[in-house]
C-alpha positions in Angstrom: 0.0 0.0 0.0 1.2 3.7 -0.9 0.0 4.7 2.6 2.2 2.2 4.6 -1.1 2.5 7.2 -2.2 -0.6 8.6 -6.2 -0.1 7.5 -7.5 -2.8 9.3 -6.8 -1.4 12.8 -7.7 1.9 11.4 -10.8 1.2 10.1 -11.8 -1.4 13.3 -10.9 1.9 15.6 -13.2 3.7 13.7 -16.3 1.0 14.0 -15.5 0.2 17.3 -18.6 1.8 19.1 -21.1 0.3 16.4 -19.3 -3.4 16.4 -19.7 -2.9 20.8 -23.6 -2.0 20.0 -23.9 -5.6 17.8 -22.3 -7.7 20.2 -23.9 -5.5 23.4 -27.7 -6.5 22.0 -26.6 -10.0 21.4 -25.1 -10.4 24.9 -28.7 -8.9 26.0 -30.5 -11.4 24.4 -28.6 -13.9 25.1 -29.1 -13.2 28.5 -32.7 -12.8 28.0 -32.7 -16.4 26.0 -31.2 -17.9 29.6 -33.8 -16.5 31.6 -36.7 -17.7 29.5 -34.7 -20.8 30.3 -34.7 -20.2 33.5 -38.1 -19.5 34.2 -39.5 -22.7 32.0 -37.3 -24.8 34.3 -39.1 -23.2 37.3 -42.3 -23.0 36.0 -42.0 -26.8 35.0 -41.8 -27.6 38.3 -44.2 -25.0 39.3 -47.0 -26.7 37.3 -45.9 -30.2 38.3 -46.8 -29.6 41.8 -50.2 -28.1 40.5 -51.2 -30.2 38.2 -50.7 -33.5 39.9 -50.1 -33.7 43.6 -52.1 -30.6 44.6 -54.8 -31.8 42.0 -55.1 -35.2 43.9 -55.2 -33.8 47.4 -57.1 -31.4 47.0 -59.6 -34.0 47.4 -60.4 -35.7 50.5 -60.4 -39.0 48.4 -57.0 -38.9 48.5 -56.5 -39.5 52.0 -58.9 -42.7 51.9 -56.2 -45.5 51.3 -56.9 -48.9 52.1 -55.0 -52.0 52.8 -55.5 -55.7 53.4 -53.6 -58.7 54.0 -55.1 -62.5 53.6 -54.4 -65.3 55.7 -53.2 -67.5 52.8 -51.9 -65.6 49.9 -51.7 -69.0 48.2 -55.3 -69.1 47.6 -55.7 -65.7 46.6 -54.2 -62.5 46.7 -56.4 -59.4 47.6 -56.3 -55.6 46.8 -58.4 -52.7 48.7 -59.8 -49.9 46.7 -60.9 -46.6 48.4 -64.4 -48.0 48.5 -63.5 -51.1 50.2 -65.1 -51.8 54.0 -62.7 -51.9 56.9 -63.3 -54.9 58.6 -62.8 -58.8 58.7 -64.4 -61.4 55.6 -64.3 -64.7 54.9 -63.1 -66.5 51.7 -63.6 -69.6 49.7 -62.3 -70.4 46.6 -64.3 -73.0 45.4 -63.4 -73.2 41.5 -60.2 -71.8 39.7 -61.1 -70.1 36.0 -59.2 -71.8 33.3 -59.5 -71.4 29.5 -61.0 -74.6 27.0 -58.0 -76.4 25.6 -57.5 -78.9 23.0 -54.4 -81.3 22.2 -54.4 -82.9 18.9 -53.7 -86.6 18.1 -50.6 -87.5 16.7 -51.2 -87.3 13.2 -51.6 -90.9 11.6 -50.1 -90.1 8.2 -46.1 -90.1 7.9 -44.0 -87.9 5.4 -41.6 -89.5 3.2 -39.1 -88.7 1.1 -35.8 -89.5 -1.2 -32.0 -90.1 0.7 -29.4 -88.4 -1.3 -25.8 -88.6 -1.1 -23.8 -85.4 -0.7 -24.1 -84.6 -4.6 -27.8 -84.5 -4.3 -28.1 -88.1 -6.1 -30.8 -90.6 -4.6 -29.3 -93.7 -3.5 -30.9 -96.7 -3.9 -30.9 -100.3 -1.6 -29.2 -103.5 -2.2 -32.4 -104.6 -3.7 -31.8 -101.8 -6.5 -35.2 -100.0 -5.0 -34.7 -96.1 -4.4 -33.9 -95.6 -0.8 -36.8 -93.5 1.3 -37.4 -92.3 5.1 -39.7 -91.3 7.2 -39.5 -87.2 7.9 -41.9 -85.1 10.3 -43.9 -82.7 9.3 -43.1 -79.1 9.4 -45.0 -75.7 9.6 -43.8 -75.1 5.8 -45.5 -78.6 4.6 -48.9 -78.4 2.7 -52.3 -80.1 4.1 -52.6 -81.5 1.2 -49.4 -83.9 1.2 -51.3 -84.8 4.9 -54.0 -86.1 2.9 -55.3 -84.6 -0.5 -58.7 -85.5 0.8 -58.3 -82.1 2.8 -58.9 -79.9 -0.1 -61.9 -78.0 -0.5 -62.9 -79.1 2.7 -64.0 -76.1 5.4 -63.0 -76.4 9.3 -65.6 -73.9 11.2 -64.4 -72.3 14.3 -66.8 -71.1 17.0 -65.9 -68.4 20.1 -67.8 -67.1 22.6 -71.4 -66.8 23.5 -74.3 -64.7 23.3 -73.9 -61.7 21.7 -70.1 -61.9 21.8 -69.8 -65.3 19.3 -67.6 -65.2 16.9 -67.8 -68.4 14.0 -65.4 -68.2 11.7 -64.7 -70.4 8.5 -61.4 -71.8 7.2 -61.3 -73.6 3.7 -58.7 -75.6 3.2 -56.9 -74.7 -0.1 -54.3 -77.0 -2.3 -51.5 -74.9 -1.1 -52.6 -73.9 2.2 -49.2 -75.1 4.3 -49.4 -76.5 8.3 -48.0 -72.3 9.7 -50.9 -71.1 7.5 -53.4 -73.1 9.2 -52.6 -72.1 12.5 -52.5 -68.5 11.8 -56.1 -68.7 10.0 -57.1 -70.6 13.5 -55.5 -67.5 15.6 -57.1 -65.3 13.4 -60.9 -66.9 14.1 -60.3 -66.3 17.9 -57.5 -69.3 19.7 -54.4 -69.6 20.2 -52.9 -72.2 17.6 -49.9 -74.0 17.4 -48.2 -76.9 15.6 -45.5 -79.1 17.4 -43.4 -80.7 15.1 -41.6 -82.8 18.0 -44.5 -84.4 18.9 -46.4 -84.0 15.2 -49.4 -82.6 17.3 -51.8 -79.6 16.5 -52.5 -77.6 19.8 -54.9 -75.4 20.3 -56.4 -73.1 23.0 -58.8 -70.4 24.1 -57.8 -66.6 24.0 -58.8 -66.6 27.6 -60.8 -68.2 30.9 -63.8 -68.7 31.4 -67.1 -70.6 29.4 -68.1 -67.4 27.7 -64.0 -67.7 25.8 -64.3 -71.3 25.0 -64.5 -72.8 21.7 -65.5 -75.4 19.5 -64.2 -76.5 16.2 -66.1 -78.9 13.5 -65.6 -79.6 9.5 -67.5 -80.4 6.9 -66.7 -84.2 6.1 -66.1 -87.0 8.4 -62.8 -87.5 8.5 -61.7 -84.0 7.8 -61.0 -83.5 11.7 -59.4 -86.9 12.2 -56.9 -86.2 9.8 -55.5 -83.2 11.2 -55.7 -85.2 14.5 -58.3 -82.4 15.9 -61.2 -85.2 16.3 -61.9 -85.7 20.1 -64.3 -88.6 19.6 -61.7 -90.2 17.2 -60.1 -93.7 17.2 -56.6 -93.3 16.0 -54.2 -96.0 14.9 -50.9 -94.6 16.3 -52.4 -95.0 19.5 -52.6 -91.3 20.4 -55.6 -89.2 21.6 -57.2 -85.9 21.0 -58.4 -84.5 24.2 -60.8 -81.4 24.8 -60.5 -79.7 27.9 -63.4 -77.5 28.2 -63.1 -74.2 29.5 -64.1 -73.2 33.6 -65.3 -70.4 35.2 -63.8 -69.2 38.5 -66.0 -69.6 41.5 -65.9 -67.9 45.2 -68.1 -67.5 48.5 -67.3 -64.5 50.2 -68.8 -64.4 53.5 -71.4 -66.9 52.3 -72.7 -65.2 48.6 -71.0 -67.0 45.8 -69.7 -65.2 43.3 -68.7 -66.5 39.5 -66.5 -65.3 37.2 -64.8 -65.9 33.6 -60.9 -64.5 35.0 -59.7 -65.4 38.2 -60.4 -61.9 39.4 -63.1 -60.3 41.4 -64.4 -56.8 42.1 -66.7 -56.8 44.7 -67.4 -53.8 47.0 -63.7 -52.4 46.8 -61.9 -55.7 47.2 -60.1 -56.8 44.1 -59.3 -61.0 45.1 -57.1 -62.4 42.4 -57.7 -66.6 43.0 -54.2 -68.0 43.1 -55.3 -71.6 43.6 -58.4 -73.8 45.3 -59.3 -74.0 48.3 -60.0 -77.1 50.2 -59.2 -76.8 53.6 -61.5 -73.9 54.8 -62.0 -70.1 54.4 -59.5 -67.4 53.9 -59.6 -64.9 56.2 -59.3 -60.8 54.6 -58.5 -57.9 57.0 -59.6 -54.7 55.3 -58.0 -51.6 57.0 -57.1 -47.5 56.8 -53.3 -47.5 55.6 -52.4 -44.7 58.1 -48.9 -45.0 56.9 -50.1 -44.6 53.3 -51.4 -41.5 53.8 -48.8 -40.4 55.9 -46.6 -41.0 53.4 -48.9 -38.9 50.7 -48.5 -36.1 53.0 -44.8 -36.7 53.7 -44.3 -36.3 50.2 -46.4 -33.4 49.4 -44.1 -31.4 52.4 -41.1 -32.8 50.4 -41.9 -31.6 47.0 -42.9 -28.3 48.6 -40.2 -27.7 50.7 -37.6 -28.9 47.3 -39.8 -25.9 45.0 -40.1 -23.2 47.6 -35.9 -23.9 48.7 -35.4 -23.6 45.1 -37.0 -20.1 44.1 -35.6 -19.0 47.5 -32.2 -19.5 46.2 -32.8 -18.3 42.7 -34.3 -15.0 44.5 -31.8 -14.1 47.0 -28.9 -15.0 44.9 -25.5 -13.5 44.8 -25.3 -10.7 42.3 -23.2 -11.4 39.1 -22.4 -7.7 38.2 -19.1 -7.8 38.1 -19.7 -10.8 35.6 -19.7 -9.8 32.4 -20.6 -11.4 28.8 -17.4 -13.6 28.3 -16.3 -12.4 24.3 -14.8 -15.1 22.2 -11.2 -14.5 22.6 -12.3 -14.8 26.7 -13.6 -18.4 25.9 -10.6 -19.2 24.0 -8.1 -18.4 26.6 -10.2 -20.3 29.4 -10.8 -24.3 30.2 -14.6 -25.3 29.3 -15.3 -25.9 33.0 -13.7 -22.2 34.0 -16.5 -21.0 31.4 -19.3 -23.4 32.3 -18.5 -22.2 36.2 -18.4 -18.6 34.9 -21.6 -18.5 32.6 -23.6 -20.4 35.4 -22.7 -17.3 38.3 -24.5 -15.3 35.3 -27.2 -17.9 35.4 -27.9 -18.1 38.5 -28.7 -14.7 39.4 -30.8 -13.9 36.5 -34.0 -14.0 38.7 -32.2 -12.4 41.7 -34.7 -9.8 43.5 -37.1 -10.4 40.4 -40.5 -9.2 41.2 -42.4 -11.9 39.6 -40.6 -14.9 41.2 -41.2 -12.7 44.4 -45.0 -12.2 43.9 -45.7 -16.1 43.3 -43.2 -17.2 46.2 -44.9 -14.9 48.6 -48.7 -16.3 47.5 -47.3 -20.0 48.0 -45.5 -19.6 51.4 -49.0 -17.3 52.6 -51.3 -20.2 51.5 -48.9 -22.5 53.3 -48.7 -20.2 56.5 -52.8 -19.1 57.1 -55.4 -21.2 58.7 -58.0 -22.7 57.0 -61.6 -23.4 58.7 -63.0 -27.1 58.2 -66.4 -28.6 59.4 -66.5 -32.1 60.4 -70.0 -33.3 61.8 -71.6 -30.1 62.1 -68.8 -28.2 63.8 -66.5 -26.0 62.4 -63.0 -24.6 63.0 -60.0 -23.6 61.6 -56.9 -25.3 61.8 -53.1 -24.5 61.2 -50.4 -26.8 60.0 -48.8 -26.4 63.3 -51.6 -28.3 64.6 -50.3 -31.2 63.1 -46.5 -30.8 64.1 -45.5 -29.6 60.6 -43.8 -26.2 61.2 -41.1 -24.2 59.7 -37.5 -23.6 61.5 -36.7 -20.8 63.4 -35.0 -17.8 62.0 -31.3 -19.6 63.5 -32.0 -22.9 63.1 -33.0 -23.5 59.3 -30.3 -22.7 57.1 -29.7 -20.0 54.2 -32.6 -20.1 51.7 -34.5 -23.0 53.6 -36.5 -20.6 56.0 -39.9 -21.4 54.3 -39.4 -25.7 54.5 -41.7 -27.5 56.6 -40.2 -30.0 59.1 -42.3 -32.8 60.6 -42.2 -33.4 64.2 -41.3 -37.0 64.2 -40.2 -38.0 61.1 -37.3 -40.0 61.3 -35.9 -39.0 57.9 -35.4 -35.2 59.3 -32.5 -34.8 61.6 -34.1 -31.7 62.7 -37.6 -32.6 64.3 -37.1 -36.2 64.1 -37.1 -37.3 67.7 -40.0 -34.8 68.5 -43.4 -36.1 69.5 -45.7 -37.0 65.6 -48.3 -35.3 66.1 -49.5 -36.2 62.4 -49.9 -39.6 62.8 -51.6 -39.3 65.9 -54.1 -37.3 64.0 -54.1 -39.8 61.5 -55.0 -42.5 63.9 -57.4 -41.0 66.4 -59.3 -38.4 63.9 -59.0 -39.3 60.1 -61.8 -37.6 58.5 -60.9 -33.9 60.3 -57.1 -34.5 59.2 -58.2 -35.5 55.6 -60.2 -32.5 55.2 -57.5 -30.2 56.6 -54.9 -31.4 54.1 -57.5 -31.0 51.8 -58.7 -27.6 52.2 -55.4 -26.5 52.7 -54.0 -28.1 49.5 -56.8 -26.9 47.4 -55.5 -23.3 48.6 -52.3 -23.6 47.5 -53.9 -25.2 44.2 -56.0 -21.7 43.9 -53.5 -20.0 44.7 -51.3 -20.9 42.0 -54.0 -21.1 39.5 -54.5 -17.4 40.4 -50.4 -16.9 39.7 -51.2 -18.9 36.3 -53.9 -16.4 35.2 -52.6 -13.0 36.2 -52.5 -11.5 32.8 -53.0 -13.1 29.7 -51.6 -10.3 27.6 -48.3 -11.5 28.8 -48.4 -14.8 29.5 -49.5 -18.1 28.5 -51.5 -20.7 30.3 -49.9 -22.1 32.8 -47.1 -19.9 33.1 -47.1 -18.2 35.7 -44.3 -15.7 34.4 -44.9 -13.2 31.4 -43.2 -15.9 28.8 -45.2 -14.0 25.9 -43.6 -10.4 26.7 -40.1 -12.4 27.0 -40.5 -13.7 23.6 -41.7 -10.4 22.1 -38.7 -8.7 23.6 -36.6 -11.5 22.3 -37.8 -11.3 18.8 -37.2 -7.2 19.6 -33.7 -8.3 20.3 -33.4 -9.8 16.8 -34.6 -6.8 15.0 -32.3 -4.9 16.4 -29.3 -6.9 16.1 -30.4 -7.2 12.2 -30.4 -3.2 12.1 -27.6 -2.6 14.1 -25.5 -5.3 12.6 -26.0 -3.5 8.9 -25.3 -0.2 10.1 -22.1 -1.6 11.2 -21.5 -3.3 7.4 -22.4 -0.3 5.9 -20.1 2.0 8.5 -17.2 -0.5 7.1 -18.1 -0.5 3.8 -17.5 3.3 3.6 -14.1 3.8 5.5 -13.2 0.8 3.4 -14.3 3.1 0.4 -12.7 6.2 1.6 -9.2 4.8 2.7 -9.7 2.6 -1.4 -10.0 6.3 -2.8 -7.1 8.0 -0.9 -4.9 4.8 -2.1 -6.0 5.0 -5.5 -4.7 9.2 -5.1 -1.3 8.2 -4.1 -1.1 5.6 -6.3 -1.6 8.6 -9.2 0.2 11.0 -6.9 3.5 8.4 -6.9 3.2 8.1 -10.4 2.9 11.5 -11.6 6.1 12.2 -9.2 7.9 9.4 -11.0 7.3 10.8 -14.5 8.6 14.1 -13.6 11.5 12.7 -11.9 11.8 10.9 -15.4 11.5 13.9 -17.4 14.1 16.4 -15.0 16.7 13.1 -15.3 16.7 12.3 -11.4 
């Protein structure tokens, strides 16, 4: 260059302030891209906690668990529903459900075919007669070669009764093979299978019970007999072809019988799943309240609290990142990826320190938590605290940074803090169910208001469900992207004209040298 300038570093001197404004608004929204992150973490959880757990117990239904135990589990195994009686029963399994089964006769005709010797010639016999042995049949062999009798011939399948019967026809075609045959039987309603060990046809019902059994019959007399599915069959092999029909299972329960097709029974809450027959006298069912059950629904609930509420404390009243700025490229470059990760995630971390929203929802939550809430039980009414139930927060110097709004169970032996105080939840459990069930459940449809309040502050900014302004993030984002567009081109177009102007003053020395040459020419310097 005539100049001897170093342009570049010129020219990047010169765009400096507009190149800081491009990367400036991409930091921004970048920043704003990790706190719609941020927030649909949050929120995730935020929603989880309404949607399911405080949408369950906000019933009292929830707090109506059941348990049972049976004196001989090898007769029948039984499962309490909400709806199921406390109390003692009796049980008697008087007949097991099974499902109509038939195994085919060996069949009576044999397969032959050619020996060959390892270049695929048939060898005959010292008698000069081709050589032949007996093969079994396979899933790939026709009906036909069983006997050719077979063709044309229609095997009729029937399933079911009443209303729910199913007949179904099969004709037996010239090239219908053995695995063709059983899958046209599974396809008419049973189970179907051939065993080419034993050369036997097996089939049986889709499931227990006389209303599942079936039947099968064919037109001709021998049709059956020949595929060794004839029960009343003589067969000269010596085999049989038995027909197991099909059972229904049968119980007393505290004297009432009571049939069914499947081993299992719904009756008033009880589920009894018959495990074998009884012979030797009645079972004996306890039906009972599973304290511990809902104990443990509550335990949990307190948990998953405690986790979300710790959570957007820490978020809220963390450390500030000021002095933590964007990291540029040649930053990145001259760190480790974990100095960068540890780096980028103090930014991340306090992107929802003293935010307003995150404040507004946290303080709703911990107030719902905190008030009392008035029940009736019986005709009388009062209101009732979660103290009242041994479930209380630390005090100020006790509970640790960011865990001042957890709950702590007296006498839960998985807190180190309250866990060798008196329980007065399970006491309440035991001696007054119904007014602790409706607590809990009062109290948790408050919280479930109150977030469904948080969720539907202002739908000009936020979606459903969210209980942060996700729609005026994303507008502001795709704001972000505007600018960046407009800013970045005014930068290309600042460029582009020092670029220009330092092209022009080249091309004027260039002339200027020149034009000094050819006059030093001309003068003979």
């Amino acid at each position: 260059m005539y100049s001897g300038m170093d342009t570049e570093s010129i020219i990047a001197q010169l765009v400096s302030a507009k190149s800081k404004k491009v990367t400036d608004l991409k930091n921004d929204q970048k920043k704003l891209e990790w706190k719609q992150t941020a927030w649909q973490d949050l929120n995730s959880k935020i929603y989880n906690l309404y949607s399911k757990t405080l949408s369950n117990m906000r019933l009292t239904s929830a707090y109506k668990k059941k348990k049972t135990s049976s004196s001989d589990p090898t007769k029948a195994n039984v499962l309490a529903g909400d709806g199921a009686v406390d109390g003692t029963q009796s049980l008697e399994v008087l007949e097991v459900a099974k499902a109509g089964y038939l195994t085919g006769a060996k069949l009576d005709s044999t397969k032959t075919e050619y020996v060959k010797d390892a270049d695929g010639k048939v060898i005959r016999d010292e008698n000069g007669q081709l050589k032949t042995r007996i093969v079994p049949w396979s899933a790939a062999d026709k009906l036909s070669e069983i006997n050719k009798d077979l063709v044309g011939k229609k095997i009729t399948i029937n399933v079911g009764t009443g209303d729910d019967a199913k007949k179904t026809e099969i004709e037996i075609t010239a090239d219908m093979t053995i695995g063709q045959f059983t899958k046209e039987l599974g396809k008419a309603g049973v189970n179907a299978n051939f065993d080419e060990t034993n050369q036997r046809f097996f089939v049986v019902a889709a499931g227990t019970g006389k209303d599942k059994d079936f039947t099968i019959s064919a037109s001709g007399s021998d049709t059956l007999k020949a595929l060794g599915l004839d029960a009343s069959a003589t067969y000269a092999n010596g085999s049989e072809c038995t027909k197991d029909a099909a059972n229904d299972a049968k119980i007393k329960l505290n004297g009432a019988t009571f049939e069914s097709g499947s081993n299992a029974f719904n009756i008033n809450g009880l589920t009894i799943n018959v495990t074998g027959k009884t012979t030797d006298g009645p079972v004996t069912i306890v039906t009972e309240t599973d304290y511990d059950g809902v104990y443990d629904t509550i335990k949990d609930f307190i948990s998953e609290y405690n986790e979300l509420i710790i959570e957007m404390d820490k978020l809220y009243n963390a450390d500030s990142a000021r002095k933590y700025s964007m990291l540029t490229e040649d930053e990145k470059n001259a760190m480790t990826d974990d100095e960068v990760e540890k780096w980028e995630g103090t930014i991340k971390g306090a992107l929802l320190r003293k935010d307003s929203t995150l404040s507004s929802v946290m303080s709703s939550m911990v107030n719902a938590m905190m008030k009392g809430y008035e029940i009736e039980v019986n005709g009388e009414k009062k209101t009732k605290y979660l103290y009242d139930y041994g479930i209380k927060t630390l005090s100020y110097f006790d509970a640790k940074d960011n865990e001042h709004h957890a709950y702590h169970i007296d006498g839960n032996t998985d807190d180190e803090s309250t866990g060798t105080k008196e329980d007065k939840l399970k006491a309440a459990l035991a001696s007054n169910p119904e007014e602790t069930a409706e607590f809990f459940a009062t109290l948790c449809k408050g919280l479930y208001t109150t977030i469904n309040d948080a969720m539907n502050t202002d739908k000009r900014y936020s979606s459903v469900y969210k209980v942060y302004n996700d729609k005026q993030m994303k507008t502001e984002y795709d704001s972000y992207s505007k600018k960046i567009k407009k800013a970045e081109k005014e930068l290309s177009d600042y460029e582009d004209k020092w670029y220009k102007k330092f092209s022009a003053m080249e091309v004027a020395l260039s002339k200027l040298q020149s034009n000094t040459n050819a006059v030093t020419s001309m003068l003979g310097m």
